[in-house]
C-alpha positions in Angstrom: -44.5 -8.9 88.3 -45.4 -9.4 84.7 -47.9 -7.7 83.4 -49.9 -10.1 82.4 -50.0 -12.0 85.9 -51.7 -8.2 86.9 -55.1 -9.4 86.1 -56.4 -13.1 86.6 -58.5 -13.6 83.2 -61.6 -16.2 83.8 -62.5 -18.2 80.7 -65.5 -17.5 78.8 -68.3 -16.8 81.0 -72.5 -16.9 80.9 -74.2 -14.4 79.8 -76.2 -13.6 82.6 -73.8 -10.9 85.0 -74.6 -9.1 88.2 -75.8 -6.0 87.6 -73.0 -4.4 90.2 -73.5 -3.6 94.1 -74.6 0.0 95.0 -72.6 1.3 97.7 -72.1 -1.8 100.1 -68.7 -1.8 99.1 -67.4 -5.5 98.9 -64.7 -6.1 97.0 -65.2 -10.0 96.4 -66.8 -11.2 93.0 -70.8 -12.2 93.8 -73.2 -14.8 92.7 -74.4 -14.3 89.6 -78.6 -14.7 88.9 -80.1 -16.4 85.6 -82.7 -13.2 86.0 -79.7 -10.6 85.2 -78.4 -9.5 82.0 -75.2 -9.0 80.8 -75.0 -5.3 79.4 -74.8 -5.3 75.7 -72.7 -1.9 74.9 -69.3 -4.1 75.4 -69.8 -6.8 77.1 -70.2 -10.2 75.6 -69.3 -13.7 75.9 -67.8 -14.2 72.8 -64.4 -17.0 73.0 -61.4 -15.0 73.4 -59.0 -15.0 70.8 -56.4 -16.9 71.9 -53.6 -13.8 72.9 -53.4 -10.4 71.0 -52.5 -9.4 67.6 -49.4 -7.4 66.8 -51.6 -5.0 65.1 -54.2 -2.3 67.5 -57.6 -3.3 66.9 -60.1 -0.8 65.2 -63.5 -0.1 65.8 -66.5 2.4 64.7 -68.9 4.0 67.4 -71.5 1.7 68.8 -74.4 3.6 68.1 -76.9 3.1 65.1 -77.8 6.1 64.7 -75.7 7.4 61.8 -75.5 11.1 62.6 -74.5 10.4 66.0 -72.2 7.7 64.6 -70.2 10.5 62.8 -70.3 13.3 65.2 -68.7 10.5 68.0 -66.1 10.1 65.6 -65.4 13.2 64.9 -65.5 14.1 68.4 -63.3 11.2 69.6 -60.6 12.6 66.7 -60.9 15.9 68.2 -60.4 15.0 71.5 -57.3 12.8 70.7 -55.7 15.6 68.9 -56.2 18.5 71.0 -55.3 16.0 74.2 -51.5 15.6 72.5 -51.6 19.0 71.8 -52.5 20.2 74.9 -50.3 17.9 76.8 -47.3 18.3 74.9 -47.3 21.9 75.5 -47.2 21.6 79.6 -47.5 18.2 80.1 -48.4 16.6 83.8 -51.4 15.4 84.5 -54.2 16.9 81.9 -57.9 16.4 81.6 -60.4 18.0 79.1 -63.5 17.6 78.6 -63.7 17.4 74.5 -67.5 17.2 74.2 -67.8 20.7 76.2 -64.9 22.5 74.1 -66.9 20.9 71.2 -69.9 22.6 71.6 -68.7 25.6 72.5 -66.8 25.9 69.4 -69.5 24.3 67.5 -71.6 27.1 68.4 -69.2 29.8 67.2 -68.6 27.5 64.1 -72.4 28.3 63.4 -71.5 31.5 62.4 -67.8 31.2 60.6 -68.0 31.4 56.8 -65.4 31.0 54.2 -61.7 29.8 55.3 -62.3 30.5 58.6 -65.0 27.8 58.8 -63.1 25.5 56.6 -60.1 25.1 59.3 -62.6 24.9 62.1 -64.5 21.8 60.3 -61.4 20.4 59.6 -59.9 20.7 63.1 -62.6 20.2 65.0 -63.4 17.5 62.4 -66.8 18.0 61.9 -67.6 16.2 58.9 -71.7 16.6 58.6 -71.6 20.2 57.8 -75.1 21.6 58.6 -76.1 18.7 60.1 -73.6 19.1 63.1 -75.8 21.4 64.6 -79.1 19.1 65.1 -76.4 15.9 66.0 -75.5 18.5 68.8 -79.1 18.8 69.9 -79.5 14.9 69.2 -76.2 14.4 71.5 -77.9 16.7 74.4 -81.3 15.1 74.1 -80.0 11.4 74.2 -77.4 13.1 77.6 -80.1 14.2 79.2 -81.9 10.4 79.4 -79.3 9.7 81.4 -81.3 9.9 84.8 -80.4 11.3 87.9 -80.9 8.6 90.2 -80.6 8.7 94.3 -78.4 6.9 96.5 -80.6 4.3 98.3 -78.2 3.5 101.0 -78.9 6.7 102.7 -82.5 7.1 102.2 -82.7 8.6 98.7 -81.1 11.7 100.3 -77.8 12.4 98.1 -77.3 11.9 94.2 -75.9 8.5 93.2 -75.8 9.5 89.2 -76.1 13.0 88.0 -75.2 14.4 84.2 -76.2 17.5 83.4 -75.1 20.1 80.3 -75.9 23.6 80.0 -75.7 26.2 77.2 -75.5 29.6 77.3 -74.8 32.9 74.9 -73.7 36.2 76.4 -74.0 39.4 73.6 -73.6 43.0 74.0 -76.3 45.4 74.4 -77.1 46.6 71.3 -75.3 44.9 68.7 -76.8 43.5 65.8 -76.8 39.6 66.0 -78.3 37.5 63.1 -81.9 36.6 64.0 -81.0 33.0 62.1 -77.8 32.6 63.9 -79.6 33.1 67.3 -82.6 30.7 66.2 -80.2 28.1 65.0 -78.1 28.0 68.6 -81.5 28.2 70.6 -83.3 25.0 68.6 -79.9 23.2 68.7 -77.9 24.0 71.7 -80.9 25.6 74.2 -78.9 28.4 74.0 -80.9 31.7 74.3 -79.5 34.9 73.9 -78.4 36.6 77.3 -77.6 40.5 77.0 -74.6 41.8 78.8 -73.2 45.1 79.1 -69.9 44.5 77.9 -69.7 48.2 77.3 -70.2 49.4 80.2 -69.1 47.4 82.8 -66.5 44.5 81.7 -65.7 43.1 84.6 -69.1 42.6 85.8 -70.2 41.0 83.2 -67.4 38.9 83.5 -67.8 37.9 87.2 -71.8 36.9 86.2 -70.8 34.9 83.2 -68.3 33.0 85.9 -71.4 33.0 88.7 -73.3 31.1 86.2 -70.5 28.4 85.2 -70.0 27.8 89.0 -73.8 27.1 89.5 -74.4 25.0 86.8 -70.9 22.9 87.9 -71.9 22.7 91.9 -69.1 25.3 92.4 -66.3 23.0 91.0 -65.4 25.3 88.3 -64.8 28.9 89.7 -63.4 32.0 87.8 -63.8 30.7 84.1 -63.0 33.8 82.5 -59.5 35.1 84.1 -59.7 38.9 84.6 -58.8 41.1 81.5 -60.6 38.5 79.5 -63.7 40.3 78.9 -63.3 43.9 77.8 -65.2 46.7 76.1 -64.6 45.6 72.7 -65.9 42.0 73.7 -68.9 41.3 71.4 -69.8 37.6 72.5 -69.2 35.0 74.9 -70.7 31.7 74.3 -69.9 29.0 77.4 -70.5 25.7 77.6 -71.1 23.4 81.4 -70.9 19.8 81.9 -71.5 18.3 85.9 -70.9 14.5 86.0 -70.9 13.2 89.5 -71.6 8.9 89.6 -70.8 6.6 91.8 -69.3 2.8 90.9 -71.7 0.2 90.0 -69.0 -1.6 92.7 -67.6 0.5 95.0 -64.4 0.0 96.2 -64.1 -1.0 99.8 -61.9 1.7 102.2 -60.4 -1.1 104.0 -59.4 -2.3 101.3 -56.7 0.6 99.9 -53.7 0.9 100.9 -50.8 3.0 100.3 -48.4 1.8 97.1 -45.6 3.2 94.5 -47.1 5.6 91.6 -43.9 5.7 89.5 -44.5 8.8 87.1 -43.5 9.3 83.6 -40.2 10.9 85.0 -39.1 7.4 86.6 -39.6 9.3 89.9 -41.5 7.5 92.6 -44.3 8.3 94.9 -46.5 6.6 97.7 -50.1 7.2 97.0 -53.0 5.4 97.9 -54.0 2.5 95.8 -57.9 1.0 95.9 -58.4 -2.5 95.2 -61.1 -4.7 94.2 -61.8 -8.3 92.5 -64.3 -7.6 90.1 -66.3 -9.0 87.1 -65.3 -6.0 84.4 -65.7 -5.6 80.7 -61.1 -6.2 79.8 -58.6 -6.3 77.0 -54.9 -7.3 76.6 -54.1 -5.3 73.8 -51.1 -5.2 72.0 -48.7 -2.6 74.1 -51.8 -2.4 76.3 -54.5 -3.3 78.6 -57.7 -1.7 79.3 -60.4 -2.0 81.7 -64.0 -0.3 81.9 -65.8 0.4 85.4 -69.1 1.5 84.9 -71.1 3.4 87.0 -74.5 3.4 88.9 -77.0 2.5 86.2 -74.4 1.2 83.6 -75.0 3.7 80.5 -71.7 5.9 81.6 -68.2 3.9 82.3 -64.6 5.3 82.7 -62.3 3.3 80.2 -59.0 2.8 82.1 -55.9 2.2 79.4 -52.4 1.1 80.9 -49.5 0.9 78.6 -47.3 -1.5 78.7 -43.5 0.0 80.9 -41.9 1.8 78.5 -44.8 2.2 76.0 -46.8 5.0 77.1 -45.8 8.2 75.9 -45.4 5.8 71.7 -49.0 4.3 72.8 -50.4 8.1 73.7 -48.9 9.3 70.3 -50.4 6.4 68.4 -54.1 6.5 69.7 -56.6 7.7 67.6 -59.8 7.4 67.1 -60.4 4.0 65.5 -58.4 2.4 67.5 -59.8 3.7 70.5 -63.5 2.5 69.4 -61.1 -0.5 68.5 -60.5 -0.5 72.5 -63.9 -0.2 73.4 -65.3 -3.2 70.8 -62.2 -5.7 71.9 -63.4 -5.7 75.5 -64.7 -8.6 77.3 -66.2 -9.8 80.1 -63.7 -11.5 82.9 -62.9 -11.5 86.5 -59.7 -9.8 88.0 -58.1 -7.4 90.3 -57.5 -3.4 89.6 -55.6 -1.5 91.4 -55.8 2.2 90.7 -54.8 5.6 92.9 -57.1 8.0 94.5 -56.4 11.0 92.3 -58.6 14.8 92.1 -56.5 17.4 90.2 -57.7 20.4 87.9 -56.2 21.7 84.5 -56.8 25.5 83.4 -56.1 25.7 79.7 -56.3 28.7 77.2 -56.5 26.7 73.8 -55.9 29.7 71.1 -52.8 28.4 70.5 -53.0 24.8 70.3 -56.0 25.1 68.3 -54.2 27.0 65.9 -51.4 24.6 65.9 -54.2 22.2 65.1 -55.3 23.7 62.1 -57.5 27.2 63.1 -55.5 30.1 63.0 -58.2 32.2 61.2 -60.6 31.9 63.9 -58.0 34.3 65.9 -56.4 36.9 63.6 -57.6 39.8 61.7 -58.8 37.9 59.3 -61.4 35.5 60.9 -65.0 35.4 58.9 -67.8 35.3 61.4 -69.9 37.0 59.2 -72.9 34.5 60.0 -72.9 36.0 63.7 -74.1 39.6 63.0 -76.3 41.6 60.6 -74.4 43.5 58.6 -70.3 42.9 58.7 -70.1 40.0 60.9 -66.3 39.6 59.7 -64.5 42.1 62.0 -65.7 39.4 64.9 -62.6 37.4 65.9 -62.3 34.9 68.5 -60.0 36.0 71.3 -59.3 33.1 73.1 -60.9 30.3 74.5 -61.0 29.2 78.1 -61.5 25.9 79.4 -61.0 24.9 83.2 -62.2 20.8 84.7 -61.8 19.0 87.8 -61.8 15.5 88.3 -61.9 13.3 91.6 -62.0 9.4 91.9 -62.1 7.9 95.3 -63.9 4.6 96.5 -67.5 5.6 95.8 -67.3 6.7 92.1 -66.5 9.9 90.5 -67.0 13.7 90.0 -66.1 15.8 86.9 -66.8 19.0 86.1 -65.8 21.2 82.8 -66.4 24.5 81.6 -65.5 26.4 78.2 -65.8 29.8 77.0 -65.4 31.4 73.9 -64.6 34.8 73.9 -65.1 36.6 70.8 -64.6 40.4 70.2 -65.5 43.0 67.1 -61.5 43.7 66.9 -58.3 42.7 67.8 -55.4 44.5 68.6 -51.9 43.7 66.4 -51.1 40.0 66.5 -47.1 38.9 66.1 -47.7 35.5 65.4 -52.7 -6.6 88.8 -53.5 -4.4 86.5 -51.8 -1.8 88.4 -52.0 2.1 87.5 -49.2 2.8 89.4 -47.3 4.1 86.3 -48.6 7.4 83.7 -52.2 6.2 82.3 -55.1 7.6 80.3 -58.4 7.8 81.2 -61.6 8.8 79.2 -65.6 9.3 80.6 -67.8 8.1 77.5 -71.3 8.2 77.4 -72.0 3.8 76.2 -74.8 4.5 74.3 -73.5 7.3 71.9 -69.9 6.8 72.6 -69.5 10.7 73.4 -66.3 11.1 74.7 -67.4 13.4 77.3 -64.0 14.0 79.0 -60.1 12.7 78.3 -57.2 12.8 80.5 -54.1 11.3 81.7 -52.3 10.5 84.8 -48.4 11.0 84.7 -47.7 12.1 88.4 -50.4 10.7 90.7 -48.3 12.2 93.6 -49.4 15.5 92.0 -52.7 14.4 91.8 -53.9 14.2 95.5 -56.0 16.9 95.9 -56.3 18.9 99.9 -53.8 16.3 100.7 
């Protein structure tokens, strides 16, 4: 089938639009009301141009704000880079969650000084110096708006949208931290300072640090911090938690899914099952591309589907940056079609010293790395020595859950260093938050046979 027969486009259409059902779980298009607004992040009902330009679209971030403007940007860059990165080293399926490695760092970044903060900024392009840190806290104020809201279909009894981000910095008993340093992660990152006998006993310390990133993820992300990670000569560990569980403003109805092909990246072939629904979605046909956004209970959070065109996806996954993926997300319009896309739940464990490195950082990990803002005193024998990030991600009928955790381990000294629209073919996928445009997680599907969970 050609592509473009995949997804039935309406013609322009009113502005009012159904605000989506809440777990009944039809599949067919409903009556619009007069009463209900279209929402205005991307949705519009502008004339369509009349087929795509050979040239990608561009775009900015949404929001007015522009602080938050620039550190979406930035962060979007980030996430784009570190995504080829990390998926050109092991490739398969990957999934990230940028904002969380992003603060994380951000918050270590508070203390660099000299070259070693000029290759972090530039890598993790952070391009409001100072001001990153209260965007940060401007980003996690505006997150946590985003309400938890209950499923009515059972009574109010279970979570229909939840978001929530959590902040937290572990430092050994007794050493010397900077009383500004400490101030500045507290005010911008609700980060207060948690003593840990890293000394003393390693391992414990290690297993509580991983206790708390399992709480604050609902037990999704277990065992964080590998063992051997934390040792005696561990100064800090600052961690980062993000929890993301939605369901679809239209859920996709069970009876509806049905088994299909997945052919993977490799050309090999698998049967996995594929959910369908007819749906009024925000869409674009793209050049070497479509895209579709599904948004979720109370329409401020959406997952941006983007399917290459056969043959173009591992060209149109090189080529994606930041402008054009804003360029994505302002080209979208409202229309009526079918998507088909897999059940898929995987997890990715990453340690990201060396593709942040290859991205620009190496200072932050050798001898000599500057973190002389950290401590009182000489704050530049403090090194990062690795940093850990484990996710999980799982999309079935009724919506999704994601979970992400990062942590920074940093030490006082290192040892020697020698150097229909059908997704039944590899896609990416990104979780943005609409109204800052926060990429809040990135990943990619190139073996959804791989990608099945307890199945």
């Amino acid at each position: 089938m050609n592509r473009r027969e995949m997804l039935a486009l309406s013609g322009a259409l009113a502005a009012a639009t159904i605000a989506g059902c809440t777990g009944d779980g039809q599949s067919s298009a409903e009556t619009e009301t007069a009463s209900e607004t279209t929402d205005t992040a991307t949705a519009t009902t502008d004339t369509p141009t009349e087929g795509p330009s050979d040239e990608p679209p561009t775009g900015e971030p949404s929001v007015d704000d522009e602080r938050l403007a620039a550190l979406a940007a930035g962060n979007a860059e980030f996430a784009l880079d570190l995504h080829r990165q990390v998926a050109s080293e092991q490739g398969g399926n990957q999934f990230l969650s940028p904002y969380s490695i992003s603060v994380a760092l951000a918050m270590t970044y508070a203390g660099a000084r000299g070259a070693t903060r000029e290759q972090m900024e530039a890598t993790l392009h952070y391009t409001l110096g100072e001001d990153v840190h209260p965007a940060f806290a401007d980003l996690r104020a505006a997150l946590e708006e985003r309400e938890t809201t209950r499923n009515p279909v059972d009574g109010g009894e279970a979570d229909a949208f939840r978001l929530a981000v959590a902040n937290a910095l572990w430092g050994r008993e007794g050493y010397a931290f900077s009383a500004d340093y400490l101030d500045r992660l507290d005010s911008n990152y609700g980060a207060g300072l948690r003593r840990a006998d890293f000394a003393g006993d390693p391992d414990g310390e290690r297993e509580r640090i991983n206790e708390w990133v399992a709480d604050r993820t609902e037990g999704r992300i277990e065992n964080l911090l590998p063992a051997g990670s934390v040792t005696s000569d561990t100064a800090l560990v600052l961690t980062n938690a993000i929890y993301f569980m939605a369901q679809w403003a239209r859920t996709f109805d069970p009876e509806d899914t049905e088994d299909g092909t997945f052919t993977a990246l490799d050309g090999g072939e698998s049967t996995v099952p594929l959910m369908r629904q007819e749906l009024k979605a925000n869409y674009a046909d793209l050049p070497s591309a479509q895209a579709v956004e599904l948004p979720y209970l109370g329409r401020e959070v959406s997952m941006v589907l983007l399917l290459p065109d056969e043959g173009e996806f591992e060209s149109y996954e090189r080529n994606l940056n930041a402008s054009r993926l804003f360029g994505v997300f302002e080209e979208m319009r409202e229309r009526i079609g079918d998507v088909v896309l897999p059940r898929f739940e995987f997890e990715t464990e990453v340690q990201l010293s060396e593709a942040l490195s290859n991205l620009g950082m190496p200072a932050a990990f050798g001898s000599d790395a500057d973190f002389g803002g950290m401590a009182e005193g000489d704050g530049a024998t403090l090194a990062i020595d690795e940093v850990f990030h484990k996710s999980f991600v799982s999309v079935d009928e009724e919506g999704t859950e994601a979970a992400a955790a990062t942590g920074v381990v940093v030490e006082s000294s290192l040892p020697p260093s020698w150097g229909e629209l059908r997704f039944d073919r590899p896609f990416l996928f990104c979780i943005r938050d609409r109204p800052t445009d926060a990429i809040l997680f990135y990943g990619r599907v190139v073996d959804a046979g791989a990608a099945q969970g307890g199945e």
